[in-house]
mmCIF file of the N, C-alpha and C atoms, coordinates in Angstrom:
data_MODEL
# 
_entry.id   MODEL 
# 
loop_
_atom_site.group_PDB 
_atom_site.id 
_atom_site.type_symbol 
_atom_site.label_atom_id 
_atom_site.label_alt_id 
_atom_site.label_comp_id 
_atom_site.label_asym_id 
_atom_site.label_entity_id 
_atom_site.label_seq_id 
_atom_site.pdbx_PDB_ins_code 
_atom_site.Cartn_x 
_atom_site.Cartn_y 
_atom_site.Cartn_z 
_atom_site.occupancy 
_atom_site.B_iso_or_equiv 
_atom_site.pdbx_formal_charge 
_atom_site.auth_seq_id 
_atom_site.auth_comp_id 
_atom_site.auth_asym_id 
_atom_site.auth_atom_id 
_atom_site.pdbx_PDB_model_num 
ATOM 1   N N  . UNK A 1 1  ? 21.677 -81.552 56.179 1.00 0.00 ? 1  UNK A N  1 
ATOM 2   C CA . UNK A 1 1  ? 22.875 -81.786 55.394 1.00 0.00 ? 1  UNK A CA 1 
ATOM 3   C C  . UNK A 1 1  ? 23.474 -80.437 54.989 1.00 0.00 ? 1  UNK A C  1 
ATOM 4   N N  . UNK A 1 2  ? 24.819 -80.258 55.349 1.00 0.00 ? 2  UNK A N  1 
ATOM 5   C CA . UNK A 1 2  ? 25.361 -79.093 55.110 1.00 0.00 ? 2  UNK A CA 1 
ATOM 6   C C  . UNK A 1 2  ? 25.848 -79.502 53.470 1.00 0.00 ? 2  UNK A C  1 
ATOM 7   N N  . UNK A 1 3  ? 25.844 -77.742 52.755 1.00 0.00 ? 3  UNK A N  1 
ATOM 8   C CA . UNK A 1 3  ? 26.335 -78.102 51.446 1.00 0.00 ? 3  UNK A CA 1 
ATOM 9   C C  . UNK A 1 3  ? 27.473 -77.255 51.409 1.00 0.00 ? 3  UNK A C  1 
ATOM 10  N N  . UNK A 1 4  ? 28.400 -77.906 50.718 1.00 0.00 ? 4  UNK A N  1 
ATOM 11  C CA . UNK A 1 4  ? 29.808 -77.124 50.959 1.00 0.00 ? 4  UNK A CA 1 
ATOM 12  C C  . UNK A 1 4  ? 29.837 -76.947 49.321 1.00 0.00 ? 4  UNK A C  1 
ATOM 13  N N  . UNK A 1 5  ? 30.821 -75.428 48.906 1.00 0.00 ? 5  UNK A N  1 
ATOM 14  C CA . UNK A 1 5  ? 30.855 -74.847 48.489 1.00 0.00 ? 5  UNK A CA 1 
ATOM 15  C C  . UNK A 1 5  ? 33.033 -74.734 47.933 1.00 0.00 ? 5  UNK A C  1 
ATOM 16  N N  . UNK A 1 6  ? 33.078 -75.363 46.520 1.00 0.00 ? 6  UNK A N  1 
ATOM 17  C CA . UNK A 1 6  ? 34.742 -74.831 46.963 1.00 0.00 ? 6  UNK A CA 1 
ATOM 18  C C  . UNK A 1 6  ? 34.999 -73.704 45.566 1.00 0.00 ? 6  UNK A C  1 
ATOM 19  N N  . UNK A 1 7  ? 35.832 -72.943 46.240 1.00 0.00 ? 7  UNK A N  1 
ATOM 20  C CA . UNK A 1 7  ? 35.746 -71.366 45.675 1.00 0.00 ? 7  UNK A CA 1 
ATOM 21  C C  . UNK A 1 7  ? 37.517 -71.053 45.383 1.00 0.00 ? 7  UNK A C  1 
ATOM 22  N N  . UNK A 1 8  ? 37.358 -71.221 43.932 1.00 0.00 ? 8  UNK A N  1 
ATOM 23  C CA . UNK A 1 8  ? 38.804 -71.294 43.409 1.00 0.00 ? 8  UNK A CA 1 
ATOM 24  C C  . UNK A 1 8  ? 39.263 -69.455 43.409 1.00 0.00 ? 8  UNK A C  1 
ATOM 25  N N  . UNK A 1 9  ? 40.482 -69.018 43.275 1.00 0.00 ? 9  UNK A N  1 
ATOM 26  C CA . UNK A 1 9  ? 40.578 -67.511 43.590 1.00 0.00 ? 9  UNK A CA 1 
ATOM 27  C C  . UNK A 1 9  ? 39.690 -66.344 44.466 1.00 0.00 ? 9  UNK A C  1 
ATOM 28  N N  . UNK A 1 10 ? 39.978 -67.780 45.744 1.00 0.00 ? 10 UNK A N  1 
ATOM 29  C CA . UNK A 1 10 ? 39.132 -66.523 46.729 1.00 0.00 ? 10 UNK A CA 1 
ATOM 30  C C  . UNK A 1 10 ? 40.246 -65.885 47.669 1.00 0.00 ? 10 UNK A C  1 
ATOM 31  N N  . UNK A 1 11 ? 41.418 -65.753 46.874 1.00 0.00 ? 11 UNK A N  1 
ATOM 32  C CA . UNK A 1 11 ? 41.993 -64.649 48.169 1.00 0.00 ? 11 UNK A CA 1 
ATOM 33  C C  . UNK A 1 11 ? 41.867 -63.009 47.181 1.00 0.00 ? 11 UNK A C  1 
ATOM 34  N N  . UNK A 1 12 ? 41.143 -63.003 46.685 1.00 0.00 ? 12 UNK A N  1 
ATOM 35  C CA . UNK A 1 12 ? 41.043 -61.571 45.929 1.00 0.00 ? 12 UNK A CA 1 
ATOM 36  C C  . UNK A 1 12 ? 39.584 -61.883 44.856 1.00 0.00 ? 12 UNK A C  1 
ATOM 37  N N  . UNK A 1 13 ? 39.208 -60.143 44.922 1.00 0.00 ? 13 UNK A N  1 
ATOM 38  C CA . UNK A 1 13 ? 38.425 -60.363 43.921 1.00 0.00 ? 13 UNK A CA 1 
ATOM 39  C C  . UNK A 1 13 ? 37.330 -60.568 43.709 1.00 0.00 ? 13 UNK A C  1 
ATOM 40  N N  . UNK A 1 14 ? 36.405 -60.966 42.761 1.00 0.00 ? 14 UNK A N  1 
ATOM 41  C CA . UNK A 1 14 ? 35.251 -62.065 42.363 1.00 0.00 ? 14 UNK A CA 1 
ATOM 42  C C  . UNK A 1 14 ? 35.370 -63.041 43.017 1.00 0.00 ? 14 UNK A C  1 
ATOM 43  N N  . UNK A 1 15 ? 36.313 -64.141 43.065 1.00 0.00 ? 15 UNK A N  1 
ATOM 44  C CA . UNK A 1 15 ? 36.164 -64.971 43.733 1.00 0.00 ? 15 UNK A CA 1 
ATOM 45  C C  . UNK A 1 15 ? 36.051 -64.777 45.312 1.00 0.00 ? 15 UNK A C  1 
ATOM 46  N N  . UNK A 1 16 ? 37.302 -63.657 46.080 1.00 0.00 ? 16 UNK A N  1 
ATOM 47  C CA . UNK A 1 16 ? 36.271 -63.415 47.424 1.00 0.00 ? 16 UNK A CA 1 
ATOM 48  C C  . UNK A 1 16 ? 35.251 -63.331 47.633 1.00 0.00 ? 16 UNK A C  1 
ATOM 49  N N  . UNK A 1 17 ? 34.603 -62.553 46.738 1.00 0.00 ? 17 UNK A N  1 
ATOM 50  C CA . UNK A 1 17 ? 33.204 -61.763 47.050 1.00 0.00 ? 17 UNK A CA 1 
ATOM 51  C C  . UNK A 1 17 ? 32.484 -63.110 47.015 1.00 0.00 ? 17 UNK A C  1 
ATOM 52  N N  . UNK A 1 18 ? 32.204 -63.963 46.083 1.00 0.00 ? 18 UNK A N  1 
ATOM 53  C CA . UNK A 1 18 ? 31.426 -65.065 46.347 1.00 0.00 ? 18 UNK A CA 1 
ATOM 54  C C  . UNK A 1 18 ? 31.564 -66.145 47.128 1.00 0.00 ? 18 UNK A C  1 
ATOM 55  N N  . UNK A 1 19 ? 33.022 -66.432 47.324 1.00 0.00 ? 19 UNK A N  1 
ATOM 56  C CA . UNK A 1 19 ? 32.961 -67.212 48.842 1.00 0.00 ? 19 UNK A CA 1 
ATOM 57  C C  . UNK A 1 19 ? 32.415 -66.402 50.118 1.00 0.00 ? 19 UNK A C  1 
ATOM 58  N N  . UNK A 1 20 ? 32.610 -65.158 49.976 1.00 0.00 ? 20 UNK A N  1 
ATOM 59  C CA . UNK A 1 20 ? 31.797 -64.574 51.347 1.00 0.00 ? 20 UNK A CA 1 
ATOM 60  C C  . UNK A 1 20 ? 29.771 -64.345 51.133 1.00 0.00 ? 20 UNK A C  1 
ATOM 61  N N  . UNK A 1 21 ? 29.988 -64.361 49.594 1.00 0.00 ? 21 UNK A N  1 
ATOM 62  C CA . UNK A 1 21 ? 28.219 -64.466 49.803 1.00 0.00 ? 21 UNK A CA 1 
ATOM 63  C C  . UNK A 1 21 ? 28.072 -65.857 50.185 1.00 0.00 ? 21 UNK A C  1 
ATOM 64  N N  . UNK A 1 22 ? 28.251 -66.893 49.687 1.00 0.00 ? 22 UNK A N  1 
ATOM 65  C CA . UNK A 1 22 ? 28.317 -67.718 49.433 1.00 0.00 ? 22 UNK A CA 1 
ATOM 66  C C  . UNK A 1 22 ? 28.158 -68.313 51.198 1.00 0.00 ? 22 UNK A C  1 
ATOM 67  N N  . UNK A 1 23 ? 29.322 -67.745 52.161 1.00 0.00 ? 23 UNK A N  1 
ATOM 68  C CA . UNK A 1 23 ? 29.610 -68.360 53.682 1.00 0.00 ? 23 UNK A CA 1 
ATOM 69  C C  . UNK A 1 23 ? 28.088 -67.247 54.189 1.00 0.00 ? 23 UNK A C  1 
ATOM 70  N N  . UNK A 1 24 ? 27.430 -66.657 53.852 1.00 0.00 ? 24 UNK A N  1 
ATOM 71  C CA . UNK A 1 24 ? 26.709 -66.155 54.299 1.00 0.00 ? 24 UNK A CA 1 
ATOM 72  C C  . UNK A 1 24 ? 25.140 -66.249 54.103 1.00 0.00 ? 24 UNK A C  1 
ATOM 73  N N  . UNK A 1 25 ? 25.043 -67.610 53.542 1.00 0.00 ? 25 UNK A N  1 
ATOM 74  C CA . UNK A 1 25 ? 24.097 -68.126 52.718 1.00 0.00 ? 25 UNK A CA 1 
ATOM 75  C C  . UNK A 1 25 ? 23.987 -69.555 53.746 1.00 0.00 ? 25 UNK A C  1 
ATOM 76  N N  . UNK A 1 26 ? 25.159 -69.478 54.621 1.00 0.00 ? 26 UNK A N  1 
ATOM 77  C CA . UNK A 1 26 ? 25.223 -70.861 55.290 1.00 0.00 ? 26 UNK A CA 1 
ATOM 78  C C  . UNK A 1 26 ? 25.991 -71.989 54.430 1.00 0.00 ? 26 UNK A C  1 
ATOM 79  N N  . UNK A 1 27 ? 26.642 -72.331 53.531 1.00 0.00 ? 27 UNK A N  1 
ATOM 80  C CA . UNK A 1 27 ? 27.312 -72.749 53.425 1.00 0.00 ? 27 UNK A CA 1 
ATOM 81  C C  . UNK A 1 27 ? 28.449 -73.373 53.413 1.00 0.00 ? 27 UNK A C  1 
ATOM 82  N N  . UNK A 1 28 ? 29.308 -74.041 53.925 1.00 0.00 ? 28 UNK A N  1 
ATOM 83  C CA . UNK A 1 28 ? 30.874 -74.206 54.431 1.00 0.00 ? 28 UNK A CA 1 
ATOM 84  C C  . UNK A 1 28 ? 31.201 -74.222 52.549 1.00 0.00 ? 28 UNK A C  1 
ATOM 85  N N  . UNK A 1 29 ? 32.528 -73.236 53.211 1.00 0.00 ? 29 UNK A N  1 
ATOM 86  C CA . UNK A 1 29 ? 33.090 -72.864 51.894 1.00 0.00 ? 29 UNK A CA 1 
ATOM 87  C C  . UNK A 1 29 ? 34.800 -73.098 51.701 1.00 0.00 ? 29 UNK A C  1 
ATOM 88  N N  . UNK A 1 30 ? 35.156 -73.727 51.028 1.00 0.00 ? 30 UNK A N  1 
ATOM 89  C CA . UNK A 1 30 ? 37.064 -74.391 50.619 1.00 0.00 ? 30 UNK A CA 1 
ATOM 90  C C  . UNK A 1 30 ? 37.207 -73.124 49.771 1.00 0.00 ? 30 UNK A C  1 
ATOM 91  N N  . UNK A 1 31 ? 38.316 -72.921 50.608 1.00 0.00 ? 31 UNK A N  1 
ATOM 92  C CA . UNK A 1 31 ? 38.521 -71.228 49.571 1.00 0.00 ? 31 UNK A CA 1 
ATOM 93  C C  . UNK A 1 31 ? 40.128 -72.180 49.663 1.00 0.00 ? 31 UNK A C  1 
ATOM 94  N N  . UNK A 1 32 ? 40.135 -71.867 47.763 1.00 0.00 ? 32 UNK A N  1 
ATOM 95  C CA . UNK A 1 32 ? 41.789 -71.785 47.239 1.00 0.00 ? 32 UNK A CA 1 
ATOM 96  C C  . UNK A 1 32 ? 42.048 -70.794 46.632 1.00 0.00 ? 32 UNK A C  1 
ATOM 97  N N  . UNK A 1 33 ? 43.428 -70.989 46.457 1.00 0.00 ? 33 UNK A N  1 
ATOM 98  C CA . UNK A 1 33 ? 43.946 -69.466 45.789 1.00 0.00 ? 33 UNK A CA 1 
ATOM 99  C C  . UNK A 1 33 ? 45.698 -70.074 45.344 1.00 0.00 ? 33 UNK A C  1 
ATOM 100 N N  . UNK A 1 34 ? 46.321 -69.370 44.485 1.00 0.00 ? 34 UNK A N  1 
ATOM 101 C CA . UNK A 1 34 ? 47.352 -69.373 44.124 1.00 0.00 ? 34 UNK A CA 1 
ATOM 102 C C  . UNK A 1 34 ? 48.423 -68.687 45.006 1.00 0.00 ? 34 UNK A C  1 
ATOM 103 N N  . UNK A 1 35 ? 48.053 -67.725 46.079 1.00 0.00 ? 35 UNK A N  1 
ATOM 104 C CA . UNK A 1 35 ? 47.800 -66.878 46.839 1.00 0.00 ? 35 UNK A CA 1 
ATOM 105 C C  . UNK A 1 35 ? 48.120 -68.073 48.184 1.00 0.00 ? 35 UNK A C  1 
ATOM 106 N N  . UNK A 1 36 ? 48.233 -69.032 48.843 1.00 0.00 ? 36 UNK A N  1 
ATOM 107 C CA . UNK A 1 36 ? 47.157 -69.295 50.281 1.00 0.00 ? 36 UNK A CA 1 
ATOM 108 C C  . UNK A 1 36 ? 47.360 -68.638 51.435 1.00 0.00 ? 36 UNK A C  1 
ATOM 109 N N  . UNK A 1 37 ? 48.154 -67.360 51.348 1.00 0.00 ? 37 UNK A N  1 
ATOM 110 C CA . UNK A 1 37 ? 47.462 -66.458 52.766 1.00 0.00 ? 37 UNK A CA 1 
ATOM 111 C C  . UNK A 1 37 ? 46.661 -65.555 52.357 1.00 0.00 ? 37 UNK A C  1 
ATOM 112 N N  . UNK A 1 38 ? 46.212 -65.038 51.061 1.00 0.00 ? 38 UNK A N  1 
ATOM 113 C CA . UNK A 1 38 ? 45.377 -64.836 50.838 1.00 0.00 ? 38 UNK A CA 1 
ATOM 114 C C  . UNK A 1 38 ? 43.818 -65.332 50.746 1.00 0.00 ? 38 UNK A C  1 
ATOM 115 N N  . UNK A 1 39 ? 44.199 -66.767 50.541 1.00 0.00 ? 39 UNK A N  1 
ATOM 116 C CA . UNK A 1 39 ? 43.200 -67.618 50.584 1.00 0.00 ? 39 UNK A CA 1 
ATOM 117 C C  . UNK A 1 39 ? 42.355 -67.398 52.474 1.00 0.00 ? 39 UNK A C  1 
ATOM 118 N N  . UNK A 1 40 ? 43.331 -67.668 53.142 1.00 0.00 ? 40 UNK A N  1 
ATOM 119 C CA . UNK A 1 40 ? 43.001 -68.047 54.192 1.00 0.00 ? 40 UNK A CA 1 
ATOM 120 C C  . UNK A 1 40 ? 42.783 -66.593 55.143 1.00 0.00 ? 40 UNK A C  1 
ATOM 121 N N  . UNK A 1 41 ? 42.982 -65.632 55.160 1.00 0.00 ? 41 UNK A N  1 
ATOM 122 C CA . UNK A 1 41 ? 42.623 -64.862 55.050 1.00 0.00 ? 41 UNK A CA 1 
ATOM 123 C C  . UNK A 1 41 ? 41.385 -64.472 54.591 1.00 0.00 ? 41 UNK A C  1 
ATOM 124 N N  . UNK A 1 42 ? 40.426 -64.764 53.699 1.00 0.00 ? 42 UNK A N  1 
ATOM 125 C CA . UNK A 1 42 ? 39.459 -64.558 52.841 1.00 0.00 ? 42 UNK A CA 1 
ATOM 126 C C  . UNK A 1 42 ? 38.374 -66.048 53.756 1.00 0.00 ? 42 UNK A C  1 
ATOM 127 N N  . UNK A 1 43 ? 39.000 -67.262 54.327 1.00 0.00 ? 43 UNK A N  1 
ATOM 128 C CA . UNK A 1 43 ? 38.431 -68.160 54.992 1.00 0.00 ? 43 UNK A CA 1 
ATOM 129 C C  . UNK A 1 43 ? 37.930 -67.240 56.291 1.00 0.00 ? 43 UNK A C  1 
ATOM 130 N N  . UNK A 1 44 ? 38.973 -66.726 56.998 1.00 0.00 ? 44 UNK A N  1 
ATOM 131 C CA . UNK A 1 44 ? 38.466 -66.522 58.505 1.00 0.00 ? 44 UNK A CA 1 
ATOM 132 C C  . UNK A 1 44 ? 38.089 -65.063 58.509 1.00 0.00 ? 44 UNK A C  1 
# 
């Protein structure tokens, strides 16, 4: 069972940094942002 992870202000920041620990932990991670090319950006 995959555990997904959703990560509010991940196109900058604290919140990047932990959606990328976070995707690197194996996790699928919903990155939002106020931002969303930042967001998505910070996804791929």
């Amino acid at each position: 069972m995959t555990s997904i992870a959703v990560v509010t202000g991940a196109g900058r920041g604290l919140g990047r940094l932990i959606a990328e620990r976070l995707a690197a932990r194996g996790l699928a991670v919903l990155c939002t942002d106020i931002d969303g090319d930042a967001a998505a950006a910070t996804a791929t």
